[in-house]
N, C-alpha and C positions, 0 to 999 in steps of 0.2 A: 694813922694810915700813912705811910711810907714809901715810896713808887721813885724809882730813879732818882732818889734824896732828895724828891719834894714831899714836904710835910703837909697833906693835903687834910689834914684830922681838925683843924681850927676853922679853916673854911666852909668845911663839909658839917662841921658842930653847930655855924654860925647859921648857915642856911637850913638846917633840919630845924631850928628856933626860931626859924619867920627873920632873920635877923641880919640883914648886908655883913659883910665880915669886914673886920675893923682896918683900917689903915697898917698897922701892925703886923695884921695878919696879910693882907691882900696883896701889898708891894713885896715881898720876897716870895710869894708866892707866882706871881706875874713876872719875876725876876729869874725863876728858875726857867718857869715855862717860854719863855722867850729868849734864853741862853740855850736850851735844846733845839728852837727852832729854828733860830742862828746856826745852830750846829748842822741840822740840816738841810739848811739852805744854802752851807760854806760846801758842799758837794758839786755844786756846780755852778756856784758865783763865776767861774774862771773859764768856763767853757764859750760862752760866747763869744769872747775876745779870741780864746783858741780856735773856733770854726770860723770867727771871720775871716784869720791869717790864711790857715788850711784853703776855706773858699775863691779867695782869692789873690792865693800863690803870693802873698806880699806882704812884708813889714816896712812897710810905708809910713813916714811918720812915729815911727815906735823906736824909742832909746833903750838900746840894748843895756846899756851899765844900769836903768832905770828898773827891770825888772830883774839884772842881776843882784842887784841892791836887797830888789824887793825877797829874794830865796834867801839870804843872808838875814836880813831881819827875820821873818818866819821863823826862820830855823831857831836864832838866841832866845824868841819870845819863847816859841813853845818849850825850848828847854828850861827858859825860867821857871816856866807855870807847873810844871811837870818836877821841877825842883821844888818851888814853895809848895805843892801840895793842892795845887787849887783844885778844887772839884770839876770834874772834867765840864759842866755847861759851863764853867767862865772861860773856857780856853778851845773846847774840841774842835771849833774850827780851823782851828791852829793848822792844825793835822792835816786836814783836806786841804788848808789851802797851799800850805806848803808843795805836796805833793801835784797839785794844778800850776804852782807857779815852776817847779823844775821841769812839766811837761811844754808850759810856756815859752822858757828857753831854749829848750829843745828845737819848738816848733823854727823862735828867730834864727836861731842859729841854722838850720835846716833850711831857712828863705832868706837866709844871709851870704850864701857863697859865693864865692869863696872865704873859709872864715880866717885871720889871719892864725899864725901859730900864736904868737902873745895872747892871743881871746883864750885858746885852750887852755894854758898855764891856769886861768881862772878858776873853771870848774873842777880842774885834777887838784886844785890848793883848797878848795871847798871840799873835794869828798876824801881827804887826809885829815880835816880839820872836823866837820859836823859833826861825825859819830862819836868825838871826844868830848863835845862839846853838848849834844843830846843826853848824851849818860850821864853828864853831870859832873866828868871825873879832873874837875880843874879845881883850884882855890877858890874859895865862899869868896873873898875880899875880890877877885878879878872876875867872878859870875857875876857879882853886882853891879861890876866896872863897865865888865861886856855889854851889861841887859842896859845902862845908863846910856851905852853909846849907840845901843839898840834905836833911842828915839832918832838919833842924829843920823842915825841908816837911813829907815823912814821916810825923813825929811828929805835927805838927799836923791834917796829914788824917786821921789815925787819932782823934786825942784831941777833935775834936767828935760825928765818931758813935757812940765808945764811952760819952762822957755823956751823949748822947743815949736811946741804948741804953740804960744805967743808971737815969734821969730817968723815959723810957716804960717801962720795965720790960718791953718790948719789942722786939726787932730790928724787926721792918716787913716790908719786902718783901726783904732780906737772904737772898743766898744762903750756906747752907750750905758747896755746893760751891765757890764761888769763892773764901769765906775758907780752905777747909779746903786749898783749891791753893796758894793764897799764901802762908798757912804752911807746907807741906811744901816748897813753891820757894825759901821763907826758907832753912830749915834746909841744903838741897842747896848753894843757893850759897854760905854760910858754908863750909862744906867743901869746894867748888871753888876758893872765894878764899883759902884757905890752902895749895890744891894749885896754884893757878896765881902765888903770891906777890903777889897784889893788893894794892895798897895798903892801908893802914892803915884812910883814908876810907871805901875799897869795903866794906870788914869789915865797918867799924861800921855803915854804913847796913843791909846782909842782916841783921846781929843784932839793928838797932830793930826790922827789920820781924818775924823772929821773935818779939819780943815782943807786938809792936802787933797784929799776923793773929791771938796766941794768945788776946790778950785779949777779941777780938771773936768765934773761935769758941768762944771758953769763954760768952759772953754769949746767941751764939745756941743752945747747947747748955740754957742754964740757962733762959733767957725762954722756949723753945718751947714752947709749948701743946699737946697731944694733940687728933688730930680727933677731935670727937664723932662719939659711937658712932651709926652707924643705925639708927632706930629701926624694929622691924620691925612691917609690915602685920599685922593681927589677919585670921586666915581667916575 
């Protein structure tokens, strides 16, 4: 039995036999079904962080090169994945999240004006370059080079808002929930990409971002302020 390229016929064999299904069988099986649900949950990992800006008219605290980074990586991984062939639950999040992070910069840039003309050269040099680069239509030896330098994007997206954050002694306008997705989407695909035998590169980049997400929700954890208390009316 075969259902969205989960082979559900060993499990299903195991349990009409009175019989737990074997380690063998159960971990690529948990591995598929939690790469789909990732998949589904990468829909709107990014929206919080977008109606907080929205809500409250401000990218306060938010490094703009930080999530410009962050569309730049998206974009190489999913074209890797989408090159080696991987089966879309180890990567579909890709997809959505990319498309939530260029609605993201939007948003900054929207609650950044006025934006200088240098900012714009940015995005017009990304949407000359993506579509080349999603097809796949460049040399195998510098796709490898790109998706290599894919981790060192990554990293760098993370490591100016987290000194940022450090510096301010405060997140800003930082969602909670969006970092708190991020890192649990970390942790999930590390353990997909070791059930789907991913590459080496793939690994490493889910365990930067393990790091990088934990560092930022441990920051917003520690910086958050308590709302002041209400002060009540005197009868």
């Amino acid at each position: 039995m075969d259902y969205l390229g989960i082979d559900m016929s060993c499990a299903i064999g195991s349990l009409r036999n009175g019989e737990f299904p074997e380690k063998d069988c159960l971990l690529p099986l948990i591995s598929k079904l939690l790469g789909y649900c990732l998949v589904a949950a990468s829909i709107t990992v990014k929206l919080p962080q977008i109606m907080k800006i929205v809500q409250h008219k401000s990218v306060r605290g938010l490094s703009v090169v930080a999530f410009e980074l962050e569309v730049v990586g998206y974009t190489i991984s999913l074209a890797y994945c989408l090159h080696k062939g991987l089966p879309f639950s180890a990567f579909g999040e890709m997809a959505f999240l990319l498309i939530q992070a260029l609605i993201l910069v939007a948003c900054i840039y929207y609650y950044s004006q006025p934006v200088p003309v240098t900012t714009w050269l940015r995005p017009l040099l990304y949407c000359a370059v993506a579509p080349t680069v999603l097809a796949g239509q460049i040399n195998p030896t510098l796709f490898e080079a790109l998706y290599a330098s894919q981790h060192a994007i990554f990293l760098f997206a993370r490591l100016p808002q987290i000194w940022k954050n450090f510096k301010n002694k405060s997140t800003g306008e930082l969602s909670f929930l969006t970092f708190f997705m991020n890192f649990a989407g970390s942790i999930v695909r590390v353990f997909t990409s070791l059930q789907e035998k991913a590459p080496l590169s793939i690994l490493t980049g889910f365990a930067l971002g393990v790091i990088t997400n934990g560092s930022i929700l441990t920051q917003i954890l520690l910086y958050s302020k308590p709302a002041p208390a209400k002060e009540k009316k005197a009868n």
